[in-house]
C-alpha positions in Angstrom: -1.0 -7.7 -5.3 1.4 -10.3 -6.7 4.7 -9.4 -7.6 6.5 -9.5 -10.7 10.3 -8.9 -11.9 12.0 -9.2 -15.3 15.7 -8.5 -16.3 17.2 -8.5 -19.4 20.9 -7.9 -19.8 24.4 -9.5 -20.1 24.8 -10.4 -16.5 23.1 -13.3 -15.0 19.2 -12.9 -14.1 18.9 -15.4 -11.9 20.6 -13.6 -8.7 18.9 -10.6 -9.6 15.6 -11.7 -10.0 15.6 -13.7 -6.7 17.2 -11.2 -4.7 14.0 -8.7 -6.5 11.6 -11.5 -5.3 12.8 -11.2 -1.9 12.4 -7.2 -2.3 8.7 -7.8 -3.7 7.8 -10.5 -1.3 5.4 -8.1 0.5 3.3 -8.2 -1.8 2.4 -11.6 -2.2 4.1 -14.8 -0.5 1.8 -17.9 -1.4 4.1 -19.2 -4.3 6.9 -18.4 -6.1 8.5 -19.3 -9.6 11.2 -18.0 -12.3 11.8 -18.5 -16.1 15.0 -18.4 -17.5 16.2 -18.4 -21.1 19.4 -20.3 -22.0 20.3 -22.5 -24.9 17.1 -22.4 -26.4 15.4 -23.3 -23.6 12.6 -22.0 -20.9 13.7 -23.4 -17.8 10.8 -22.6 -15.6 11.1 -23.6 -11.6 7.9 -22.5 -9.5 7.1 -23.6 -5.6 4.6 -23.0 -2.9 5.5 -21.2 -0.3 7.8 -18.3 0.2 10.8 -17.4 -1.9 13.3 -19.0 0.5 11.3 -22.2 -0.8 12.1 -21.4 -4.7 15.5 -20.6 -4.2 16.0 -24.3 -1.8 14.1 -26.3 -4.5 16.4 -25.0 -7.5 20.0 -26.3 -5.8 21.5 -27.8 -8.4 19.6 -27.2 -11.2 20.6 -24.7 -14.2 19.3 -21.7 -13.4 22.0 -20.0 -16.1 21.0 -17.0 -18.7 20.8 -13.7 -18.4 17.1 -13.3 -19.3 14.5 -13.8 -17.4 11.1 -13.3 -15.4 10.0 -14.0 -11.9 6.7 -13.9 -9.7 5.9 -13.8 -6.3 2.1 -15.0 -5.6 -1.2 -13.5 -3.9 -3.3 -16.0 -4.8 -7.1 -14.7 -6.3 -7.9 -17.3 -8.9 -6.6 -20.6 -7.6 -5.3 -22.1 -4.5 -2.0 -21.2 -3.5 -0.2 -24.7 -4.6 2.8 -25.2 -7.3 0.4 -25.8 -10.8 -1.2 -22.5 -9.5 2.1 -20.5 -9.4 3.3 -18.6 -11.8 5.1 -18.5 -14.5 2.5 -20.0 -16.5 3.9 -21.7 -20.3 1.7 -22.1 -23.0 0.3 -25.4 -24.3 3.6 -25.8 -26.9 5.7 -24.8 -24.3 7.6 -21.9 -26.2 5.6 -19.5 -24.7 5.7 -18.1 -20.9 4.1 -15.3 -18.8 3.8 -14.1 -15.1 0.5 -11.9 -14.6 -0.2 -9.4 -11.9 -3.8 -8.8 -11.6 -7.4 -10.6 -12.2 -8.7 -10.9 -16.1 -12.6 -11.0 -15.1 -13.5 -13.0 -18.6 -11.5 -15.4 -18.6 -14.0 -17.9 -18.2 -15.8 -17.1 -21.5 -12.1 -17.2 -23.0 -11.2 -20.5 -21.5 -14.3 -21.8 -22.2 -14.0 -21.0 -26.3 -9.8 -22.0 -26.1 -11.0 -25.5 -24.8 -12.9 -26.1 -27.9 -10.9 -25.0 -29.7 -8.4 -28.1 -28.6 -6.5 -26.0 -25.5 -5.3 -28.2 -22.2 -5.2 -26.4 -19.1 -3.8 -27.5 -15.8 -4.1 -24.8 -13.3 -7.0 -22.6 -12.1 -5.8 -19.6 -12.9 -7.0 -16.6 -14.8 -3.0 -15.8 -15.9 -2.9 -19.8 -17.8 -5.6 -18.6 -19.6 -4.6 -15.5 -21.0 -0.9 -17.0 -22.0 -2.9 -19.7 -23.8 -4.8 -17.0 -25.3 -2.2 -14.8 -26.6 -0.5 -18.3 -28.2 -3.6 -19.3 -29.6 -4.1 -16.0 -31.6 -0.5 -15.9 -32.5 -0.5 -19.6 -34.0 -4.6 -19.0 -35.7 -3.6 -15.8 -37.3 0.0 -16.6 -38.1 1.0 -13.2 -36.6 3.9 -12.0 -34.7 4.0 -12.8 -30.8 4.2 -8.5 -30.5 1.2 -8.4 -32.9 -0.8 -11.1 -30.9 -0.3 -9.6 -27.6 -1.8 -6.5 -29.3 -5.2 -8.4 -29.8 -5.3 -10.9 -26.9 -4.8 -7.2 -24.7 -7.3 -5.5 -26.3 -9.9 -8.3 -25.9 -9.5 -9.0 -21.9 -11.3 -7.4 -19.6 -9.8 -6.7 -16.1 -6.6 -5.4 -14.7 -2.7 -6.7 -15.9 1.0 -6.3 -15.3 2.5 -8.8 -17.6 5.8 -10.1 -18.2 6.2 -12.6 -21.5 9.2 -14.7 -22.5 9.3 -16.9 -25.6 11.5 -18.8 -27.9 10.2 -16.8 -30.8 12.2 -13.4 -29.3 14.8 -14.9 -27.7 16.6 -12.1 -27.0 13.5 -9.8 -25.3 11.2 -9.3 -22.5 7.5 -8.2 -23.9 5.7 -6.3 -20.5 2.5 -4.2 -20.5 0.3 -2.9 -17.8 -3.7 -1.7 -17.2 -4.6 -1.2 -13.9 -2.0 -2.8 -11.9 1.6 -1.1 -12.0 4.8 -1.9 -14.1 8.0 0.2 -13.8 10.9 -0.4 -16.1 14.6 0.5 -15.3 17.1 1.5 -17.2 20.8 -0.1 -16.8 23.5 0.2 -18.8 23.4 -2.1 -21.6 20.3 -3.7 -19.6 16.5 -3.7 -19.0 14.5 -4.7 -15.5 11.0 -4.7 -14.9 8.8 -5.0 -12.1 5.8 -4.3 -9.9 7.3 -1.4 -8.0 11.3 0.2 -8.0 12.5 -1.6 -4.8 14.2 -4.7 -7.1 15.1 -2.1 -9.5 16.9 0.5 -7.4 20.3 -1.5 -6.6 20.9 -1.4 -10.6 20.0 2.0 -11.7 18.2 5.5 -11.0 16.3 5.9 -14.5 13.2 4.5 -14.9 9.8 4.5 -17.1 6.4 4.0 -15.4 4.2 2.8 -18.1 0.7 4.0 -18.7 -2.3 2.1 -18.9 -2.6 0.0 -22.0 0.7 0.3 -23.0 3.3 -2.6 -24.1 6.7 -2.3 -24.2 9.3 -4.5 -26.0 12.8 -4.5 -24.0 15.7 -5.9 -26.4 19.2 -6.7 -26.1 20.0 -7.4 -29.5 23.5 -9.3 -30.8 24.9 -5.6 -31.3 24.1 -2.9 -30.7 22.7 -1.1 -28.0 19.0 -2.6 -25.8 16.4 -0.8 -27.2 12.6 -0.4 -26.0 9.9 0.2 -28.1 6.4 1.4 -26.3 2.8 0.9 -28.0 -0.3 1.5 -27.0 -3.0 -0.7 -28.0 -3.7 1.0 -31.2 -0.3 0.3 -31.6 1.0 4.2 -31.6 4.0 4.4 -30.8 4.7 6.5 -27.4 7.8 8.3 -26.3 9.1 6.9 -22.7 9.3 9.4 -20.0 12.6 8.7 -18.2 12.0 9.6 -14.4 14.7 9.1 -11.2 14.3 7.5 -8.5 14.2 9.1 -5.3 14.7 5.5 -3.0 18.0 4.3 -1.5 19.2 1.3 -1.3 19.5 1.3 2.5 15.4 2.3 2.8 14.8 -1.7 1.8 17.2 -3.0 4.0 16.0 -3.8 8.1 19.4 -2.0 9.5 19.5 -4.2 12.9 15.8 -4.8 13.2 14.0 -7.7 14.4 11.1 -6.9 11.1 10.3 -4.1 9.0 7.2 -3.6 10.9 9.5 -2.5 13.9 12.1 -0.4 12.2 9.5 1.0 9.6 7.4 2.2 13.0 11.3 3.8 14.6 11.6 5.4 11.6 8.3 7.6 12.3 10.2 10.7 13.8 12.4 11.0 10.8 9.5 10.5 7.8 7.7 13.0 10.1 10.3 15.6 9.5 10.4 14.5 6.0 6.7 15.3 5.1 7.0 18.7 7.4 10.3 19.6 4.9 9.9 22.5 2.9 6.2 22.7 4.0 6.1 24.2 7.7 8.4 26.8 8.8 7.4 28.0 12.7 9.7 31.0 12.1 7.5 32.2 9.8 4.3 31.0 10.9 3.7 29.1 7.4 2.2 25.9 6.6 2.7 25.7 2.4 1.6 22.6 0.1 2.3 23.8 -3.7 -0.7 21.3 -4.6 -3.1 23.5 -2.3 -1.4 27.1 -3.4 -1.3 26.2 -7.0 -5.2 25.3 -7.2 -6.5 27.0 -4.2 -9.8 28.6 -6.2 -10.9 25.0 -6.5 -10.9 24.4 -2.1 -12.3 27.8 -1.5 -14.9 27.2 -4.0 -15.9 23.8 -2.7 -19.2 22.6 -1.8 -17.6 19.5 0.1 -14.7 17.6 0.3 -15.2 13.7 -0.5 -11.4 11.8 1.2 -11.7 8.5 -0.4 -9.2 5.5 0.7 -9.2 2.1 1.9 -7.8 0.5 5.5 -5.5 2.6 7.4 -5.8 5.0 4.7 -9.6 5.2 5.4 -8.6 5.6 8.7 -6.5 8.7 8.1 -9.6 10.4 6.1 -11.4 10.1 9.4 -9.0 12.2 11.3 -8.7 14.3 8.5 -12.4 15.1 8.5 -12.3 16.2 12.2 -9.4 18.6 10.9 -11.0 20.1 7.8 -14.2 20.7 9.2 -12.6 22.2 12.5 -10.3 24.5 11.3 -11.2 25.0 7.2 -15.2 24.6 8.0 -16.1 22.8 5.0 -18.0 19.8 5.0 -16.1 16.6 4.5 -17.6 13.1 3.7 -15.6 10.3 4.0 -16.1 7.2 1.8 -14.4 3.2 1.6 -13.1 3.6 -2.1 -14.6 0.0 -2.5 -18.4 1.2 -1.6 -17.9 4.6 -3.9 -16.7 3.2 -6.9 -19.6 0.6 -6.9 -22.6 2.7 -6.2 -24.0 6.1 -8.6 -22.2 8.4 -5.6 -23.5 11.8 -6.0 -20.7 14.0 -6.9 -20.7 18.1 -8.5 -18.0 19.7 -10.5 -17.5 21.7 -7.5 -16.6 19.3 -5.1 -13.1 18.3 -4.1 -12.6 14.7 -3.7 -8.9 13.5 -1.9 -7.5 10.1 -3.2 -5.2 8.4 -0.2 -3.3 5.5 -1.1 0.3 4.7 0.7 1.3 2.7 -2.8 -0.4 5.0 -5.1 -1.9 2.0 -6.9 -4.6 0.9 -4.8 -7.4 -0.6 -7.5 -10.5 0.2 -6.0 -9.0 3.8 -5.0 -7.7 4.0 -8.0 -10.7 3.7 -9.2 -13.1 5.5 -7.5 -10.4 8.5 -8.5 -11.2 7.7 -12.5 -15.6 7.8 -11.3 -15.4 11.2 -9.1 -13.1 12.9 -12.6 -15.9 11.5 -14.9 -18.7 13.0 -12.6 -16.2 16.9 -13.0 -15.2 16.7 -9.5 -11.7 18.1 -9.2 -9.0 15.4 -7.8 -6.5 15.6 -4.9 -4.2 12.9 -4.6 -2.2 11.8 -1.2 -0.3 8.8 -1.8 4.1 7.9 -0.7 5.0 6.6 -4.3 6.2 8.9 -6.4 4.9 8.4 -10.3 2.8 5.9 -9.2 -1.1 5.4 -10.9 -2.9 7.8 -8.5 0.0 10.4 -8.6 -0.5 10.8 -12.3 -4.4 10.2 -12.6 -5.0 13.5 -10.0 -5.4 17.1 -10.8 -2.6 18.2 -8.2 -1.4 16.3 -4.6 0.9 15.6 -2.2 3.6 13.3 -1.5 4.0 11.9 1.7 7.7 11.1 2.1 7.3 8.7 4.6 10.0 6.4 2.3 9.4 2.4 1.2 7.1 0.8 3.5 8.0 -3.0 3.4 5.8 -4.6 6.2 2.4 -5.3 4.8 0.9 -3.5 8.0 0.9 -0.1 7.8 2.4 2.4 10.3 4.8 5.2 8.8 2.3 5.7 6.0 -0.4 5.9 8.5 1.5 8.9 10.6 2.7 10.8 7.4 -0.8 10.4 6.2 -2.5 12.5 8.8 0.6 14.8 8.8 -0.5 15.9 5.6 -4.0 16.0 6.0 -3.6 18.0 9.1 -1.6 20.6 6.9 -4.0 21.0 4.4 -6.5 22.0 7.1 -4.7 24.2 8.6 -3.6 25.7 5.4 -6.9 25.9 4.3 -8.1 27.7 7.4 -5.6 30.2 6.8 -6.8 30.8 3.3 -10.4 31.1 4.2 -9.7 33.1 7.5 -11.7 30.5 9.9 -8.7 30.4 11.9 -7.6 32.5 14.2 -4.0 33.8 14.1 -3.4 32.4 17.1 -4.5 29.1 17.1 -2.4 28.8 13.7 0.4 29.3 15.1 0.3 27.3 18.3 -0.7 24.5 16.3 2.4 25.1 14.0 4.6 25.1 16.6 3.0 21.7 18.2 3.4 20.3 14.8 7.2 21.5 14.5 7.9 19.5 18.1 5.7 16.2 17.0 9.3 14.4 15.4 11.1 15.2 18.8 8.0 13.8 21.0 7.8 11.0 18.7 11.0 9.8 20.0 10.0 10.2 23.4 6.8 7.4 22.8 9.6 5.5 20.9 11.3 4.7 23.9 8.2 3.2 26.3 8.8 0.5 23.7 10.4 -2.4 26.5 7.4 -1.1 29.0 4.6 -2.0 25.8 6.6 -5.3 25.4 6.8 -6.4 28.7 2.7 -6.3 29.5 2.1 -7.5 25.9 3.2 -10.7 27.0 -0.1 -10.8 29.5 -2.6 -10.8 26.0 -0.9 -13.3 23.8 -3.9 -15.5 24.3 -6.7 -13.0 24.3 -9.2 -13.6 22.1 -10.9 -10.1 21.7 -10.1 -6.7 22.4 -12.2 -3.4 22.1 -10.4 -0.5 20.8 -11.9 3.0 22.2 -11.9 6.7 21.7 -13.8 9.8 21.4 -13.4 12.5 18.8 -10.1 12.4 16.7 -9.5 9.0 19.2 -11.9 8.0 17.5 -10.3 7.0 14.1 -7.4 6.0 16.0 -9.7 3.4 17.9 -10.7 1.8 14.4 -6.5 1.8 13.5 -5.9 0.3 16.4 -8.0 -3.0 16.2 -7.0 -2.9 12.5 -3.4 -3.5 13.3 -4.4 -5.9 16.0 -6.3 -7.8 13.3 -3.7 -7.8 10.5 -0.7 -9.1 12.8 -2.1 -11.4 15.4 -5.3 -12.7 14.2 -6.8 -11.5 17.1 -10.2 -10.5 16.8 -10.4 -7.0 17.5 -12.9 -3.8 17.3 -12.4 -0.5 17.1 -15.6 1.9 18.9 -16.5 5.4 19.7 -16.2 5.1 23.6 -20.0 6.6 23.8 -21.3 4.1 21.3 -19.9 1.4 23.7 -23.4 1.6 25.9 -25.1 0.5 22.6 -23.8 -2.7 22.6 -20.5 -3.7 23.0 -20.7 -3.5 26.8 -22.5 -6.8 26.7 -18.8 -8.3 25.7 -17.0 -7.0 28.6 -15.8 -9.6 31.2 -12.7 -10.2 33.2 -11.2 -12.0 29.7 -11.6 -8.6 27.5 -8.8 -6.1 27.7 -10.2 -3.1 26.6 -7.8 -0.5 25.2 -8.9 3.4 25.5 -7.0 6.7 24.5 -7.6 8.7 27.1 -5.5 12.1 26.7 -6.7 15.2 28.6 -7.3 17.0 25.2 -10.8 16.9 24.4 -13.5 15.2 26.4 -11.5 13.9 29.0 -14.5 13.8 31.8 -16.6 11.4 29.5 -14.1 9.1 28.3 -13.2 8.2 32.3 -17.0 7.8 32.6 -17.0 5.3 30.1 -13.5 3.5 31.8 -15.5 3.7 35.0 -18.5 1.5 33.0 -15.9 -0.9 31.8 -14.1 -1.2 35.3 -17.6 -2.4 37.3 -17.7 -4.8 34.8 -14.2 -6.3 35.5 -12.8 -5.0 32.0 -8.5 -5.0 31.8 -8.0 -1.9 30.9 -4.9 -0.6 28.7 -4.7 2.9 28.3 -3.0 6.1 26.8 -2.9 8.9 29.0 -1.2 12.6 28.9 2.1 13.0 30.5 1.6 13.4 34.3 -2.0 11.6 34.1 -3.3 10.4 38.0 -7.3 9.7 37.6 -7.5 7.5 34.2 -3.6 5.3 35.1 -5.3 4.9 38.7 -8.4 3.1 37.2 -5.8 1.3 34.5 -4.0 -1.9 34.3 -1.8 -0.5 32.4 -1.0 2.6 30.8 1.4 4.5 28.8 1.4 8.0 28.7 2.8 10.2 25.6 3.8 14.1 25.9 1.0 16.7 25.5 -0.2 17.8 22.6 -2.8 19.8 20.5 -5.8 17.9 19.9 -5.9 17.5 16.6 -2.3 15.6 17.0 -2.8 13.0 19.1 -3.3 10.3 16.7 0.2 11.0 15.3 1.4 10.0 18.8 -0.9 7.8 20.6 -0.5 5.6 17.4 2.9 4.6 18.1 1.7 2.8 21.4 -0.8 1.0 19.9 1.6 0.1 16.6 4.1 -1.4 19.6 1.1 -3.2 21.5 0.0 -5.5 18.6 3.9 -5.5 17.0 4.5 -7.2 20.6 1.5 -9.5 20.7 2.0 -10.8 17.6 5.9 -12.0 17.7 5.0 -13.0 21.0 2.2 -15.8 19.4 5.1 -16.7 16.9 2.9 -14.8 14.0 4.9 -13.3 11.0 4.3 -9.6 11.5 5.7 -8.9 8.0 3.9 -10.8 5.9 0.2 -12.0 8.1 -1.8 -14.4 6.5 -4.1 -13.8 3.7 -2.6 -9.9 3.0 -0.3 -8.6 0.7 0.6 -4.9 0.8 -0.7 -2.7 -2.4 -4.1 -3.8 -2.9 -4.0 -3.6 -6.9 -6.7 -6.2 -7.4 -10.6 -6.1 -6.3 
């Protein structure tokens, strides 16, 4: 979840790799440090805090050289405090290296350098492996290449490195296993880092590198920078050169307050960009090439297994009330973080859909690498194109919903279910458990979701003004029935992430068995309450909050009397099929805790404790 960068070139690295910190900062904003080369020296600068911090605490001192490496900080192993921050420099001091990920022996390493005559300073699992990889260099008398060969081959856990040393003063050495490393290539210049958003300002062509690979980025005295990929067998492997789809302007707030609030504007137009090319209402089509190209595989499943974590989870569960409603095949839906850890039953015959905004997502990632192992065939739905789950599945779809910068998720969340919606009803169609009707009204309520989208967008001053009621709440319950019901649990979630507001997320019928001992005058209570599917019970179950004094908040259809009469407040949305109504009633909630949290001075785009791309356990 950290966040690495590395240039090599003939400009200087310095602005670069701080304005690629700022881009990264999302995913990690404990710490921060840089390396640079010049003269013969590693200057290396590192600071708590954000990256604002680094770049105030290195006025006035040389931060020349155009080669150099960078890190921004989720701390796992360690404290988040300057020794802890990366870059970490070897005992002899010619030796430096930033680490995204967690290296889960490094104990029994650290343990055998310090006899061995090693010092070490920090907590950290990344000091350790630097030491390492010097140790073996200097024991064996080997090259540094050669001894980050070995060291990589006898850790065990997940790594995107980035290694500097006097020895190659004219190279970067990076590798990857687990966590993600992207390389772009410049004219007469290399960068590298944790995902393309400090990379795209500087060039289109890039290289994802594969698991276990290392790869040696040069600039040599003449000639032109070369790169040299391994594996760790040390075979030699031919870079794929890939473009980049992202713009500049996608990483930039255009006007906004935060990204959180112009990532959840942008919701009508990713909308339309997942729907491109894949519904047409003229025709009365839904088409994903993943589904088409391998459509034996659905129609042959025994289930469908939707693993994810967070609001990805969350999207599964609407997708499961989809599938099962309009495709009729049984769908289980599992945390990635329980299914990779248990001996999950799983058949060659069963279908099992990966969703991961980033793509890289460890435990996801992993529970995609147990369910191919087990036969099962893989379907992956992630936003990042080449990214780790995008290349580990049998077939997918992108989600187009563009870079999502605020560590709590909303675009991805709506593009998410856009998708799994179309795969159910494109899988009804195949299998014939829809009727020919019902496709096509849904189609053409899918076609109009972008336009209505705009029409929640603007209730956005209405939201804000009665958020300003809850900034001291200390709970809320979340309620829905039926598809609501997901969007319950994604409500609270973003309530959680943003505000630090205790919040839960119920099936309105489950509230009797339990959480109605909660409610007093102090608990807002926030229900979606459209008339689409079981309208009658979920005003029952407002009417059971309401004798207890409960403030209720709700989202009601367009034109709603009984459920606004018994509200606080509500805030109605435009009609719309069933099934749909989480990709609208979301934007209300989104708004609610957006407004609650900048209202309790909270930093909506980087909370406490969260990074965005969870790429360590």
């Amino acid at each position: 979840m950290c966040g690495i960068v590395a240039y090599i070139g003939k400009k200087q690295a310095y602005p670069i790799l701080i304005k690629g910190l700022h881009r990264l900062e999302y995913r990690g904003y404990d710490s921060a440090g840089i390396c640079l080369y010049n003269h013969n020296r590693l200057n290396v600068y590192k600071k708590r805090g954000k990256v604002s911090d680094l770049e105030e605490s290195v006025q006035g001192k040389d931060v020349s050289g155009s080669l150099g490496i960078a890190h921004t900080r989720w701390a796992t192993h360690g404290e988040p405090n300057q020794i802890n921050a990366h870059p970490h420099v070897s005992q002899y001091g010619d030796l430096v290296l930033i680490h995204n990920g967690i290296i889960e022996n490094y104990q029994t390493i650290k343990k055998e350098l310090i006899k061995q005559g090693r010092t070490f300073y920090s907590e950290t699992d990344t000091e350790v492996l630097v030491q390492f990889i010097d140790y073996i260099r200097m024991s064996s008398n080997i090259s540094l290449v050669d001894a980050v060969h070995q060291a990589l081959s006898q850790v065990v856990g997940a790594y995107a490195i980035a290694i500097m040393s006097k020895e190659m003063p004219r190279s970067i050495i990076v590798a990857r296993k687990g966590s993600p490393l992207v390389i772009g290539i410049g004219k007469d210049e290399f960068l590298a880092a944790s995902d393309a958003t400090p990379i795209v300002e500087y060039t289109k062509d890039v290289v994802y590198l594969e698991d276990e690979e290392i790869a040696v980025l040069s600039l040599p005295l003449r000639g032109k920078p070369k790169m040299e990929i391994t594996n760790l067998k040390n075979v030699k492997k031919v870079p794929l050169i890939q473009k980049l789809e992202m713009s500049l302007s996608m990483l930039e707030k255009n006007g906004f307050p935060h990204f959180m609030l112009k990532e959840i504007y942008e919701q009508p137009r990713t909308l339309r960009d997942s729907l491109s090319g894949r519904i047409n209402v003229d025709l009365n089509t839904v088409s994903l090439s993943g589904v088409i190209d391998h459509k034996d595989k659905f129609l042959n499943a025994r289930r469908i297994i939707i693993v994810g974590c967070g609001t990805s989870w969350h999207a599964g569960l609407v997708g499961e009330y989809a599938i099962e409603e309009y495709a009729r095949i049984p769908v289980e839906v599992e945390y990635a973080s329980e299914f990779r850890y248990r001996d999950p039953l799983v058949y060659p015959d069963d279908v099992v859909i990966a969703i991961s905004q980033s793509g890289e997502t460890a435990d996801t990632l992993a529970a995609v690498k147990l369910a191919k192992q087990k036969g099962a065939f893989i379907y992956g739905i992630c936003n990042v194109v080449g990214s780790s789950i995008a290349r580990a599945t049998d077939s997918g779809t992108y989600t187009h919903a563009g870079p999502e910068i605020g560590v709590a998720s909303t675009k991805a969340f709506t593009a998410q279910v856009c998708v799994l919606t179309l795969l159910a009803l494109a899988l009804g169609k195949l299998k014939g458990t829809i009727k020919p009707s019902r496709f096509e009204s849904i189609v053409k309520a899918i076609h109009e979701l972008p336009e209505k989208m705009e029409q929640v967008l603007t209730k956005n001053v209405q939201i804000a003004d009665f958020a300003k009621i809850f900034t001291y709440s200390r709970n809320f319950l979340y309620l829905g029935r039926g598809y609501n019901y997901p969007l319950a649990l994604e409500g609270a979630l973003k309530l959680k992430e943003i505000s630090y507001i205790h919040a839960e997320g119920y099936p309105a019928a489950e509230m009797k068995h339990g959480p109605i001992a909660l409610i007093d005058a102090e608990m807002p209570i926030v229900v979606i309450a459209t008339k689409k599917g079981n309208y009658e019970k979920i005003v029952s179950n407002i009417q059971e909050v309401k004798a207890r004094q409960g403030r209720i908040i709700s989202i009601v259809s367009e034109g709603d009397v009984e459920v606004k009469a018994l509200s606080d407040f509500s805030v109605e949305i435009p009609e719309t099929e069933e099934m749909l109504v989480p990709i609208l009633a979301c934007i209300p909630l989104q708004l609610l805790a957006y407004h609650i949290a900048v209202q309790r001075g909270c930093n909506v785009d980087q909370p406490r404790n969260l990074a965005k791309s969870v790429t360590v356990e």
